[in-house]
N, C-alpha and C positions, 0 to 999 in steps of 0.2 A: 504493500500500500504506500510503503514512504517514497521507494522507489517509484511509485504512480505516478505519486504529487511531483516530485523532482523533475520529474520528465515533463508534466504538464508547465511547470514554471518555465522551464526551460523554452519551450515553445512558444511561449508566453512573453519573455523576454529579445526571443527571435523575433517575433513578429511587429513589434513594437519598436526593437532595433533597425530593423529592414525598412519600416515605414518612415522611420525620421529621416532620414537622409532626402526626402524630398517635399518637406512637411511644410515648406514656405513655399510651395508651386513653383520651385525653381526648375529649369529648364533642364532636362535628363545630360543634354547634349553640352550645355555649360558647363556643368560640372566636370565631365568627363575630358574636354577639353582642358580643365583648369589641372586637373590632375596630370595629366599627361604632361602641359608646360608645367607644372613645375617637376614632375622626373628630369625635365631635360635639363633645366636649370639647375635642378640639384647634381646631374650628371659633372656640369658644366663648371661644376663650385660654387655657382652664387646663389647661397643659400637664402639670401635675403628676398631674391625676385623669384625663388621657388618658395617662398614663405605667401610674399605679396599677389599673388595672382590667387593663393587659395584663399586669402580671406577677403577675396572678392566676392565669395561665392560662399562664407564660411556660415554654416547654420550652429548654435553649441547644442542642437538636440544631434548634429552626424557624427556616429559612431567614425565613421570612414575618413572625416575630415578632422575632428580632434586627433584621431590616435596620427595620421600624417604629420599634420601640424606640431604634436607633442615631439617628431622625428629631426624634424628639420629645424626646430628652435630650439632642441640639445645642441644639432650638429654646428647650430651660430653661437652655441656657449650663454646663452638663454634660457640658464635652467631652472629658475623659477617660474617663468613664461609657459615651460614645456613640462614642469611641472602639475601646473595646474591643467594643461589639455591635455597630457596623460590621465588622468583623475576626472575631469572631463567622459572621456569617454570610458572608464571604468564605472563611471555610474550611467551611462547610457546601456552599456553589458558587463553585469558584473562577474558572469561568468567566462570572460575573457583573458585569458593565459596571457596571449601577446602584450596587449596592455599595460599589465602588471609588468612583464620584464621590462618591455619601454620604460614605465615609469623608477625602474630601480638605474637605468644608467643615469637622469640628471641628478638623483638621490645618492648616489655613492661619486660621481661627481662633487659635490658640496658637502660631502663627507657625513651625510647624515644615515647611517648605516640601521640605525634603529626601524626610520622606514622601510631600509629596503629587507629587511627582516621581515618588516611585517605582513609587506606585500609577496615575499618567498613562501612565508606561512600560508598566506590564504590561496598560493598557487596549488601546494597540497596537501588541503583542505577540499579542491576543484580535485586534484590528480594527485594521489598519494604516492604513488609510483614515480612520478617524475625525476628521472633519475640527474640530470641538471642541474633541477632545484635544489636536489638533497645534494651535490655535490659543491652546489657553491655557497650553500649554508654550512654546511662545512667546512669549507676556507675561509668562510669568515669568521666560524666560532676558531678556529686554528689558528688564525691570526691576531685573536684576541687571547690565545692561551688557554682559550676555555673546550680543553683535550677530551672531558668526555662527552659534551656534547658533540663538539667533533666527530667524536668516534662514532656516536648512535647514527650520524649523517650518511659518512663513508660507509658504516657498513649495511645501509640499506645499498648503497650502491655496488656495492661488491658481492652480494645477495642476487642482486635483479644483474648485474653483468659479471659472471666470479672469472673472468677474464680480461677484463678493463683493463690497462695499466695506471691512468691516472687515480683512478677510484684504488687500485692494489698499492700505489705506491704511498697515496695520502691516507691509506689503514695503516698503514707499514710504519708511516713517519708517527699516525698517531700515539699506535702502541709502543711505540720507542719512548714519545713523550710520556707515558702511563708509564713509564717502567715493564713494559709489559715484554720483555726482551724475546721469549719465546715464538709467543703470536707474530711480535715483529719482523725474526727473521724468517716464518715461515711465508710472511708477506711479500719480504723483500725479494727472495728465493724466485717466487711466484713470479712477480714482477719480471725477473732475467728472464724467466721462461718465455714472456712475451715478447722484453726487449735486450736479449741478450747482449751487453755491455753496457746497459744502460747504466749514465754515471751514478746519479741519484740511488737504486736499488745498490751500486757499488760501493756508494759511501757510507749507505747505511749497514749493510751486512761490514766493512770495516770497523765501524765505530762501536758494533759489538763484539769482536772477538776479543 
């Protein structure tokens, strides 16, 4: 039954999404145009007149045109700007994955890492499986020293891929960090296996014997 309702929402959400984008009776064929100059102009580096031609046409109920917008006004270093059109369209679909990543590079950009935690969290929460997610909420508890959350991260990743090397390698440095010497060099071990001579798995299997 929960799964009923979720599904209903979801379509629910779709439909409503799919309808904004043309909700001011703007012209199909405008739009599509305005998108495309600005690919070219973003092609071209001038991210400003690839910014300027979409908010010619910018609705804040289009999914399509915030989360764009939220792109190209990180890539002018505008990231409170891109910030908010990220967000923007996270609540136009809130079950939107892309989004949320968008909106975590202007956020770790400006060093506010809290958000982009938050917004990892609620990716899965969406996709618990998401092996990305867990992997780079693990570099970030790892780079804060906080080794066992780390660890719970990597080894969902090493779980869902037990041949990865970056997911074998960052269990490997974990358990190093844990004292966990054993686990580590069975990790590390592992890791040769994929990338035989790989420095990193070399350093590590050194600095335990």
């Amino acid at each position: 039954m929960e799964i009923l309702k979720s599904f209903r929402l979801i379509l629910v959400i779709l439909f409503f999404g799919y309808s904004t984008i043309f909700s001011k009776g703007q012209n199909v064929s405008e739009i599509i145009n305005a998108f495309q100059e600005s690919y070219l102009h973003e092609a071209s580096g001038d991210y400003q007149k690839a910014i300027d031609v979409l908010k010619k046409v910018y609705d804040e109920k289009s999914y399509e045109i915030n989360l764009r917008l939220g792109w190209l006004t990180y890539l002018s270093g505008l990231f409170t700007e891109s910030l908010a059109y990220y967000n923007n369209a996270i609540l136009q679909m809130p079950m939107s994955i892309e989004a949320r990543y968008g909106y975590a590079y202007p956020a770790s950009a400006i060093g506010n890492w809290d958000q982009v935690i938050r917004q990892y969290e609620k990716i899965l929460e969406i996709t618990p499986n998401n092996t990305i997610t867990n992997h780079r909420l693990g570099l970030i508890y790892y780079g804060r020293e906080e080794y066992d959350k780390a660890c719970r991260y990597f080894e969902k990743v090493v779980n869902i891929y037990p041949f990865d090397y970056d997911g074998l390698i960052m269990l490997a440095w974990t358990n190093y960090k844990l004292n966990k010497t054993r686990e580590a060099k069975i990790l590390f071990q592992k890791a040769l296996m994929h990338t035989p001579g790989g420095p990193s798995a070399l350093e590590g299997l050194d600095l335990l014997k």
